[in-house]
C-alpha positions in Angstrom: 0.0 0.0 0.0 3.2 2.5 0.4 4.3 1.5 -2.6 1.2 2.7 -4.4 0.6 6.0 -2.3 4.6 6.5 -3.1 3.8 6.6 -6.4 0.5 7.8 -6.8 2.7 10.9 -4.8 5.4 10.6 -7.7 2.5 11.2 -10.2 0.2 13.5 -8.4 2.1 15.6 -5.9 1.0 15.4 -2.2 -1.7 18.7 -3.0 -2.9 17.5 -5.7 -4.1 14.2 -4.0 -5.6 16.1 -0.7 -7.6 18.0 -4.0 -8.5 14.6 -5.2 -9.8 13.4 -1.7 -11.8 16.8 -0.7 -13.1 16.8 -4.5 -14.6 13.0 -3.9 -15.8 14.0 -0.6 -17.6 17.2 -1.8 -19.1 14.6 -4.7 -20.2 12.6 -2.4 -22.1 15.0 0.3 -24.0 16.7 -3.0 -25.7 13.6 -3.7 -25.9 12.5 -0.2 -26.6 15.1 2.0 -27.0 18.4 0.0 -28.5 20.5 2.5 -25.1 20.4 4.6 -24.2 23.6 6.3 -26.9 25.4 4.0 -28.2 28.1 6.4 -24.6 28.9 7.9 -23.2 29.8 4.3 -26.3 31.3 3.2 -25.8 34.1 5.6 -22.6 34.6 4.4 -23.5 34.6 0.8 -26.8 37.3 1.6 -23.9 39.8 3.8 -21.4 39.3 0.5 -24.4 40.4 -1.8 -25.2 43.0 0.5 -21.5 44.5 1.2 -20.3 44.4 -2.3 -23.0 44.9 -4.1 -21.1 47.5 -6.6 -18.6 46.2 -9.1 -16.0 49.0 -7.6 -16.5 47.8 -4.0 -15.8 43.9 -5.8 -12.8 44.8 -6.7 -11.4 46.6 -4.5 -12.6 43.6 -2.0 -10.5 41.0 -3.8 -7.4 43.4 -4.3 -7.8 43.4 -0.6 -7.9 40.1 0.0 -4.8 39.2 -2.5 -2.8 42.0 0.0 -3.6 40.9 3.4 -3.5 37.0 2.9 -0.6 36.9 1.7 0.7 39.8 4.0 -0.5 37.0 6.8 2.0 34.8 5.4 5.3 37.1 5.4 6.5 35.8 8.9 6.9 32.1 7.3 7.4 32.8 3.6 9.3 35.6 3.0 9.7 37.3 -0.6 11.1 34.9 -3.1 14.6 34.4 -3.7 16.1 33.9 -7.7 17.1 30.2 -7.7 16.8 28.9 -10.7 18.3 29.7 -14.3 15.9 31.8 -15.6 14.7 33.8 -12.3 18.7 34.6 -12.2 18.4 36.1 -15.6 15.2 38.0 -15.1 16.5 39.5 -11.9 19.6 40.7 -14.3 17.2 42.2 -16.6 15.4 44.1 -14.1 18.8 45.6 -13.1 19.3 46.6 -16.6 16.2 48.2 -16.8 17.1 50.5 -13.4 20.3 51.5 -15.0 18.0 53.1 -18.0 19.5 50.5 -20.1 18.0 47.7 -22.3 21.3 45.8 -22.3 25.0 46.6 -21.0 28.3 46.4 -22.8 30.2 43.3 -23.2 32.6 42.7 -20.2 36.1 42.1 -21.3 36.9 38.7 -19.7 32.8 38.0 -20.2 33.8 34.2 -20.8 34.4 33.9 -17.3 30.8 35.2 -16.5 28.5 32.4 -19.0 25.8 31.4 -17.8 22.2 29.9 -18.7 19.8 32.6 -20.1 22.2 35.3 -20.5 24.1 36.8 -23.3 27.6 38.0 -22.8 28.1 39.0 -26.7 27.3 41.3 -28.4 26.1 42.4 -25.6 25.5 41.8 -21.4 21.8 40.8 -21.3 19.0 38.5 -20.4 17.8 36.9 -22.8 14.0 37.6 -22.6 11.7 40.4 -24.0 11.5 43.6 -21.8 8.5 42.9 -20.3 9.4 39.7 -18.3 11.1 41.7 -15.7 9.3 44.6 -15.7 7.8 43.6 -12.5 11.1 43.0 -10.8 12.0 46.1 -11.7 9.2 47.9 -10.4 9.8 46.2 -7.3 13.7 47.7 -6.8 12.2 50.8 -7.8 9.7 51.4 -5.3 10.8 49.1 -2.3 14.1 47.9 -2.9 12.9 44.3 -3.4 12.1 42.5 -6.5 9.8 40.6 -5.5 7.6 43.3 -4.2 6.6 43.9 -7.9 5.8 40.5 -8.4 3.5 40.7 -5.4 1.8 43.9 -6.8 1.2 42.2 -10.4 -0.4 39.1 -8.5 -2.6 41.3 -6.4 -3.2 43.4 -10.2 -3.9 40.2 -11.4 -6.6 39.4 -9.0 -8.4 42.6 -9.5 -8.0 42.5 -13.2 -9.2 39.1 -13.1 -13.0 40.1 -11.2 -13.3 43.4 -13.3 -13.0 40.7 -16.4 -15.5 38.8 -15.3 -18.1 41.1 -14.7 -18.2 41.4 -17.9 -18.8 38.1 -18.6 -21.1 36.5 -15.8 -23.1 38.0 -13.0 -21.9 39.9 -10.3 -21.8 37.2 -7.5 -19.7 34.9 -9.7 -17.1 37.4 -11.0 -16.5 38.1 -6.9 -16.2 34.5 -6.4 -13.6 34.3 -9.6 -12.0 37.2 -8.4 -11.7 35.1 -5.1 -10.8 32.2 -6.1 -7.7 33.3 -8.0 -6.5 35.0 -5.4 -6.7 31.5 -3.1 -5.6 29.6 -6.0 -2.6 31.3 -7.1 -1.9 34.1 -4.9 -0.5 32.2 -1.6 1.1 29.5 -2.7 2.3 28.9 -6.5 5.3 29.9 -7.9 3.5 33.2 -9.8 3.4 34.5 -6.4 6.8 32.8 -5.2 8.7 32.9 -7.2 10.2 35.5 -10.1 8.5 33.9 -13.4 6.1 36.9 -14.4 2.8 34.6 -15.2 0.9 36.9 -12.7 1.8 40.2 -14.9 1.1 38.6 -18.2 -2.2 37.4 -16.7 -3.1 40.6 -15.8 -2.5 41.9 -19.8 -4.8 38.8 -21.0 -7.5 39.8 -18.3 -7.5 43.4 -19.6 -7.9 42.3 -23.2 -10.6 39.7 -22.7 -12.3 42.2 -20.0 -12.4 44.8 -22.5 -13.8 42.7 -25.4 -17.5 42.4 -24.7 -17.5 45.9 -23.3 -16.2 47.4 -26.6 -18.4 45.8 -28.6 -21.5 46.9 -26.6 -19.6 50.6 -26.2 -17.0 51.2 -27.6 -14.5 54.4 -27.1 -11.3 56.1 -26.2 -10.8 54.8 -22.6 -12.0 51.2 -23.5 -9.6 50.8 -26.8 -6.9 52.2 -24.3 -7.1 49.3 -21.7 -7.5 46.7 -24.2 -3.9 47.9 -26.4 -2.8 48.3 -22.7 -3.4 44.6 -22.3 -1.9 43.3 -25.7 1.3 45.4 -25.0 2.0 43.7 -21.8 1.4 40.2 -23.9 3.7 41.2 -26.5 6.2 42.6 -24.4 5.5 39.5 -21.7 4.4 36.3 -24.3 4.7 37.6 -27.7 3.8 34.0 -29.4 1.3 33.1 -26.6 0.1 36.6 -26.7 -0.4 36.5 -30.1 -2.3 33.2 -29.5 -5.0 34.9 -27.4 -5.2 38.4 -29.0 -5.9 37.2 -32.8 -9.5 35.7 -32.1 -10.3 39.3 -30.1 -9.3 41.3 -33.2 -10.9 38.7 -35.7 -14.0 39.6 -33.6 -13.6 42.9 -33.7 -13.2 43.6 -37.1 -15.9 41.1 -38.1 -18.1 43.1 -35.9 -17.1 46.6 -37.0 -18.0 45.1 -40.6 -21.4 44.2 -39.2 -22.4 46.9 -36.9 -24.7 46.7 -34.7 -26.4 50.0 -34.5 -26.2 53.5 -36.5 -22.6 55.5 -35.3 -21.2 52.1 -34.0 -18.2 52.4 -36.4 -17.1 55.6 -35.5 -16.8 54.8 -31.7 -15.0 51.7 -32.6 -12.7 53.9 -34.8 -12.1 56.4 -31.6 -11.2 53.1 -29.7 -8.9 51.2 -32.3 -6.7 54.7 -32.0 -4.9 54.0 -28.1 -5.1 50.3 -28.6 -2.7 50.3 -32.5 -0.9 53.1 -30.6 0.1 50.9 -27.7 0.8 47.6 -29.7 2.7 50.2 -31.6 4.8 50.9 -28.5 4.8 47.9 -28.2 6.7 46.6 -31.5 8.8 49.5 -30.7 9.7 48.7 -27.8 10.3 44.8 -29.0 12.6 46.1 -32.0 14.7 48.4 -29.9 15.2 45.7 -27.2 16.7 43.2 -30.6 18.7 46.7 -31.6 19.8 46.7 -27.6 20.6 43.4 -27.2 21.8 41.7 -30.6 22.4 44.7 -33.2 19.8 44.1 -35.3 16.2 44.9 -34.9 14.6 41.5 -36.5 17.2 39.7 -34.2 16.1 38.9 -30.9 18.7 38.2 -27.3 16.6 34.5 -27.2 17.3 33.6 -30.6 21.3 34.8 -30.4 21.2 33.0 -26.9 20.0 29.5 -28.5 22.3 29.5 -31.5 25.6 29.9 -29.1 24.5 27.1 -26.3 21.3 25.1 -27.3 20.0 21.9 -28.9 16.7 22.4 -29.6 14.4 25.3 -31.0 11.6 26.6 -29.2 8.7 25.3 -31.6 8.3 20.9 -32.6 8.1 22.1 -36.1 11.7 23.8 -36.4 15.1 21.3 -37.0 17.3 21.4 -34.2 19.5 24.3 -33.3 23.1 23.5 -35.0 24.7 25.8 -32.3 28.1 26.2 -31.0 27.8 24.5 -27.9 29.4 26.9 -26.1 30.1 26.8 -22.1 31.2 23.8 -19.9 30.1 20.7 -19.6 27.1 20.8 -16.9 25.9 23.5 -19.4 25.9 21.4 -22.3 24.5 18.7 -20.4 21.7 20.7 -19.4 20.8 21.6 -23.2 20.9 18.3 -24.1 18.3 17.0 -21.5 16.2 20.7 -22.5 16.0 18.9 -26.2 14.6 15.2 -25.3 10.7 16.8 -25.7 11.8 18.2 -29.1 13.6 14.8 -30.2 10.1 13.0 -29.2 8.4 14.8 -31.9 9.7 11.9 -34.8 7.1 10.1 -33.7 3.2 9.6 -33.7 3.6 8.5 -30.2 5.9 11.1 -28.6 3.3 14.1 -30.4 0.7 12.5 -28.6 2.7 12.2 -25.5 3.1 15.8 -25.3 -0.3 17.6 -26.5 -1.8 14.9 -23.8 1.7 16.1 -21.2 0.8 19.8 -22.2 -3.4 19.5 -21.5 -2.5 17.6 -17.9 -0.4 20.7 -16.8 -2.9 23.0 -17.5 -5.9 21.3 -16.5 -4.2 20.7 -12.8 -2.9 24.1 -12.5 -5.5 26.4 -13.7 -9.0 23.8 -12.7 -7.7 20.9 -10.7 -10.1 18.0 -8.9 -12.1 20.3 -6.8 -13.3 22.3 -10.0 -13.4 20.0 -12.6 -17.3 19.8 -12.1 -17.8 23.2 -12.7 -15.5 23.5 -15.4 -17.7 20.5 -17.7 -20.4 22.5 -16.4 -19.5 25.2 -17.7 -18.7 24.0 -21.4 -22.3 23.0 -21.2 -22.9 26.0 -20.5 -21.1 27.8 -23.5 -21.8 24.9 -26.4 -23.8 27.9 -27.8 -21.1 30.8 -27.5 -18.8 30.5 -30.2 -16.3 32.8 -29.2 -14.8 31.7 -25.8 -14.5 27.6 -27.1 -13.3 28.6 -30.3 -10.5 31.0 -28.3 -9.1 28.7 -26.2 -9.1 26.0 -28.7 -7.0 28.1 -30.8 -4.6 29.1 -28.2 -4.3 25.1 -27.0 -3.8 24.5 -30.6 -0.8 27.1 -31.2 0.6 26.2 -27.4 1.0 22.5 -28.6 3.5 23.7 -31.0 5.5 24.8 -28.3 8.9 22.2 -27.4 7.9 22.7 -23.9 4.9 23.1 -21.1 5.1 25.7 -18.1 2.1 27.2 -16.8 3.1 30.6 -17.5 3.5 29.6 -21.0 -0.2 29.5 -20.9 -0.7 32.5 -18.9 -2.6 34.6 -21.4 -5.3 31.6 -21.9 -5.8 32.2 -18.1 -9.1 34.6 -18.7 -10.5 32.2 -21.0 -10.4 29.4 -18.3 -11.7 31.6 -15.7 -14.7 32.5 -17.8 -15.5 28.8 -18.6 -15.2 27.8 -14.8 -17.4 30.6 -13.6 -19.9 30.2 -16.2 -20.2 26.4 -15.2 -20.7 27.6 -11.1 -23.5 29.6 -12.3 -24.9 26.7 -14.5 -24.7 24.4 -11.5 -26.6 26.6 -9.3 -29.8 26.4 -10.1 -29.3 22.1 -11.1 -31.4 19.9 -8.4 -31.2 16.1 -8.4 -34.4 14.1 -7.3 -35.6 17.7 -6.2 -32.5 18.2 -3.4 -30.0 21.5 -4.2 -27.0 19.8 -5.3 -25.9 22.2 -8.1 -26.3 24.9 -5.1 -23.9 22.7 -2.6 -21.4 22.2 -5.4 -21.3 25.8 -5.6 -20.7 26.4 -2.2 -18.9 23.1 -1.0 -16.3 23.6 -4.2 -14.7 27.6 -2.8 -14.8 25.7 0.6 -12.9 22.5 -0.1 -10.0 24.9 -1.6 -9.6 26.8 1.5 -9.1 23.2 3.0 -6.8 22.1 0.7 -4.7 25.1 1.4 -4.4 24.1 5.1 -1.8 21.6 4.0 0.9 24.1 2.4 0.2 26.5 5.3 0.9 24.2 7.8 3.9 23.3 6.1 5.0 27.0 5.8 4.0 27.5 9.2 4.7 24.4 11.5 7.3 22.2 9.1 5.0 19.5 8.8 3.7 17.7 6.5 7.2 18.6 5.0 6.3 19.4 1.4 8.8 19.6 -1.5 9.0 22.6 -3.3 7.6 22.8 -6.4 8.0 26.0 -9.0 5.9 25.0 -11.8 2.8 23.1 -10.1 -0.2 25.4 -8.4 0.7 23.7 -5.4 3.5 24.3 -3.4 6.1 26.9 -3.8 7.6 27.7 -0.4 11.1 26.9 -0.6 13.2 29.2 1.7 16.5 30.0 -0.9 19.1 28.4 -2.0 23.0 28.1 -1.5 23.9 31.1 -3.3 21.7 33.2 -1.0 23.8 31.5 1.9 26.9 31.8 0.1 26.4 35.7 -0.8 24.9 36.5 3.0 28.3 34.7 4.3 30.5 36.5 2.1 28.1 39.8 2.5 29.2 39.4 6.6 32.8 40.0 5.8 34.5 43.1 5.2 35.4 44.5 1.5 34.5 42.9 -2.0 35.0 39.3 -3.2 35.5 37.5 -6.1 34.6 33.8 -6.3 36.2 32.0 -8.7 33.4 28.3 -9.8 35.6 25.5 -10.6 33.6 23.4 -12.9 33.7 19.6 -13.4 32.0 16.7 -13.8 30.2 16.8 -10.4 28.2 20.1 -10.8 24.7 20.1 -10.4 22.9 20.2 -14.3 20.1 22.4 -13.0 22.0 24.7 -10.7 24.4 27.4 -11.3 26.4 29.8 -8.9 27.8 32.1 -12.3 25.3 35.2 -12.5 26.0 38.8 -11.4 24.0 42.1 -11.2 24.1 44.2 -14.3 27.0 46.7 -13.2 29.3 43.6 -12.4 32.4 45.5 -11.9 30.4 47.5 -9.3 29.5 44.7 -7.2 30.3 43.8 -4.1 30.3 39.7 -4.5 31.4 38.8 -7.9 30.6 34.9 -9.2 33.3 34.0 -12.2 33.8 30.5 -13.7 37.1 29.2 -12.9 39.2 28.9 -16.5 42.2 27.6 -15.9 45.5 29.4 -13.8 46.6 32.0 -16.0 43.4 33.3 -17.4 42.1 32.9 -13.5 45.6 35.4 -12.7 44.2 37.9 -15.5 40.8 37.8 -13.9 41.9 38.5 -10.5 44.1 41.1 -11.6 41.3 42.9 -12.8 39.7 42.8 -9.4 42.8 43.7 -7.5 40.5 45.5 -4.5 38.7 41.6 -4.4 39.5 38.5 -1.8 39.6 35.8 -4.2 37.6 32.6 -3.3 38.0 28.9 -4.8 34.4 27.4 -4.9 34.2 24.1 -5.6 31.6 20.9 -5.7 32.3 17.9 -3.7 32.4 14.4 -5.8 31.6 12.6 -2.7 28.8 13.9 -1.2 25.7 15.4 -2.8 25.5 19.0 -2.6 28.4 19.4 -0.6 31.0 22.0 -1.4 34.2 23.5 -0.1 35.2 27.6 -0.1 38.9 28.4 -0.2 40.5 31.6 0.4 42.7 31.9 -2.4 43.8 35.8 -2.2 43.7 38.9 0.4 42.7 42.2 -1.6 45.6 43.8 -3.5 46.4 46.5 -2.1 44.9 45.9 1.2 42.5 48.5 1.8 41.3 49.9 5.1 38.0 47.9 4.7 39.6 44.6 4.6 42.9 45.0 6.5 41.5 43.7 9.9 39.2 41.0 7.9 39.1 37.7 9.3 38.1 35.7 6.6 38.4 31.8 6.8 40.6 29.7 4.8 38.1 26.9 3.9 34.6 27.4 4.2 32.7 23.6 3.9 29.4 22.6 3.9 26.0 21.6 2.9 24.1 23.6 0.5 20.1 23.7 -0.1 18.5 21.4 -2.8 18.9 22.9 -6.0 
């Protein structure tokens, strides 16, 4: 019996199978005993209608909400920490961005700085669009923290996401949405923990879809505004996926604006369709300068220079493998080539099957999961007759399986989409009886309720250490790690007087999904500077270039997993007044976090 809940763990992930459990459980009290609890959360529905009964108050409710729950949970989870690869490199480009810079110049020993996700030529820069860290640097800018930014695009999110949906249900259901995305994926998923930006490119797709239905009942200046608002953050965020999700709005605009639907129609649509082409305008702009930034060509992007120096395999099943130069050492190239197995699967029937059926599973269990899959069946009853919303997110699911690989952000702007179809199947539910008993009403109520008890496992794991849950950054369910060894490695290091350079010796030991090798945008500025050891003279040259720096040996232990030793290699040369009294150990060993 271990054996089988081991696995059925391996498979499922510990939340995921306390959803499965409370989803059976609410199944089976809405055909057994559907009158459970009604008065109790009838009282609380009546004082919900009665206290937000304006779609301002709504908001403003869930914004609330998305602030103070997770303000609640600061004590145990602190703000996220950069750990993996591409969390390093947004952080870098948030940096940029702060300097007034799109990228940085080259560095002139820049081979010693490679890493995953960043380009050292032709110039120093992440490799993503400009609108990926956007968040993180609004964060710096206004509290000194990055992840602050990501905390105010989740709580943006939240709102956007019930302002969307008043638009598309009735009032009571776009509160409980608005609710429900907050509990869902404003606690404990990696958009909230962790620096991956799908909250801020859910917010764009929420203001496009939001302002959709409104525009074609009124359309005007403010409305066309919010919705090119929208699309910008997508291009600048998810260009493809963007694209994906913005295509079937326009093809219903403009088929609209051919047929209009009353006398003066087209001219208000005209007045709107000014701000929203000026901002995807701004937009492009702002994409082609990036490329000019970055690469030296405006059709060039930093992601596509990026893959042809160190990757395997393109971004899309339909393009041949990258011939790239391989460059970087060896856990590097090792990580590329395990990156490339989902493209290699496409040769066959089997492996395309495989992965459209790998890339539906994600998103079902992140965005719906057990509790609401009910509701979300319900509610493709419910919309068998509205063309637009089934016919939108079956093209988006179409272009996503395209994709080489499956993240939830990936999917980020079909978020909207899924919301609409799961609030539209609550209120289909509602009024659904069986053998004259309320079940469609329990379901309603038992389904918000069963998440909140879900929930109680991650907290008490972020709060009391037990159940001890494994943190997971691309699952709804659970993101609560508390760092990683280079936040240990940089506090230690941060405790000692005067700068430091650490030189990463590399070898057939490191860890494939873990690197110690990025730096802040002004690297010669910084305090704690990460370079990959290169071999003794070119190590010399480096260090000479740092002369103000201790020099530090990092290296991986072969014999024990994670383990690693710090050697003090160097005092600073010249000694300054800063480090001539530093203490600094020889050898530093230990333990580091899981990568």
């Amino acid at each position: 019996m271990s054996v089988l809940l081991d696995r059925l763990d391996g498979v499922f992930g510990t939340f995921m199978l306390g959803e499965t459990v409370l989803a059976l459980v609410v199944l089976a009290l809405a055909f057994t005993a559907p009158r459970l609890g009604e008065r109790g959360l009838g009282r609380v529905e009546a004082g919900a209608a009665r206290l937000l009964a304006t779609p301002v108050r709504q908001i403003a409710a869930v914004g609330l909400l998305a602030l103070l729950l997770r303000a609640a949970l600061l004590p145990w989870i602190g703000p996220a920490q950069p750990v993996v690869h591409d969390e390093q490199s947004l952080l870098l480009q948030a940096q940029t961005h702060l300097l007034g810079r799109l990228a940085l110049p080259t560095h002139p020993f820049w081979e010693h700085f490679e890493t995953f996700h960043v380009n050292q030529v032709p110039a120093y820069a992440s490799v993503y669009v400009p609108g990926r860290g956007a968040p993180l640097a609004l964060g710096l800018l206004l509290a000194g923290e990055a992840w602050a930014g990501i905390w105010i695009a989740t709580v943006a999110m939240a709102m956007a996401a019930t302002w969307m949906l008043q638009a598309w249900v009735p009032a009571p259901y776009a509160l409980l949405g608005g609710m429900l995305v907050v509990l869902r994926f404003g606690l404990f998923s990696y958009w909230i923990n962790g620096f991956w930006g799908g909250s801020f490119t859910a917010f764009g797709a929420m203001l496009v879809v939001g302002a959709l239905p409104r525009l074609l009942a009124r359309p005007g200046w403010g409305l066309g505004a919010v919705l090119g608002t929208g699309a910008a953050i997508l291009a600048t965020s998810r260009p493809y996926e963007g694209a994906l999700l913005c295509l079937p709005v326009a093809a219903l605009l403009a088929w609209r604006f051919l047929r209009p639907a009353r006398p003066g129609w087209r001219g208000g649509f005209a007045r709107a369709a000014v701000p929203a082409l000026a901002c995807v305008a701004a937009a492009v702009g702002l994409l082609a300068a990036h490329n000019l930034a970055t690469t030296g060509h405006a059709m060039r992007s930093a992601y596509g220079v990026n893959r042809l120096a160190y990757a395997e395999a393109p971004a899309f099943l339909t393009s041949a493998p990258v011939a790239s130069e391989r460059r970087g050492p060896a856990h590097m190239r090792a990580f590329y080539a395990e990156e490339a197995r989902p493209h290699a699967r496409r040769t066959s029937a089997k492996g395309l099957v495989a992965g459209v059926a790998a890339k539906v599973w994600h998103t079902w269990r992140f965005y719906v999961g057990p509790i609401f899959t009910v509701a979300f069946l319900a509610g493709l009853w419910a919309l068998r007759r509205n063309v637009f919303v089934p016919a939108a997110l079956g093209f988006f699911l179409a272009g996503f399986a395209l994709e080489t690989w499956n993240f939830p952000h990936y999917t980020a702007p079909a978020m909207p989409l899924l919301l609409i179809v799961l609030m539209r199947g609550f209120a289909q539910l509602r009024g659904w009886s069986w053998r004259g008993r309320p079940t469609g009403r329990f379901l309603t109520r038992a389904m918000p309720a069963a998440l909140g008890a879900a929930l109680l496992l991650p907290a008490s794991a972020a709060i009391l250490g037990t159940p001890r849950l494994e943190s997971n950054r691309t699952l709804v369910c659970c993101s609560i790690g508390t760092g990683a060894l280079r936040q240990v490695l940089d506090a230690r290091l941060a405790a000692l007087p005067g700068r430091h350079l650490v030189m990463v010796r590399s070898g057939a030991h490191n860890p494939v999904h873990y690197e110690l090798v990025y730096n802040e945008a002004d690297i010669d500025a910084a305090r704690v500077v990460w370079a990959r050891a290169l071999g003794p003279d070119r190590d010399a040259r480096l260090a000479e270039h740092f002369p103000g720096h201790r020099v530090w040996a990092f290296d991986w232990r072969p014999d024990l997993p994670q383990a690693y030793t710090l050697e003090l290699l160097r005092e600073p040369q010249p000694r300054g007044p800063s480090s001539a009294d530093g203490h600094a150990p020889t050898v530093v060993a230990g333990r580091g976090p899981a990568p």
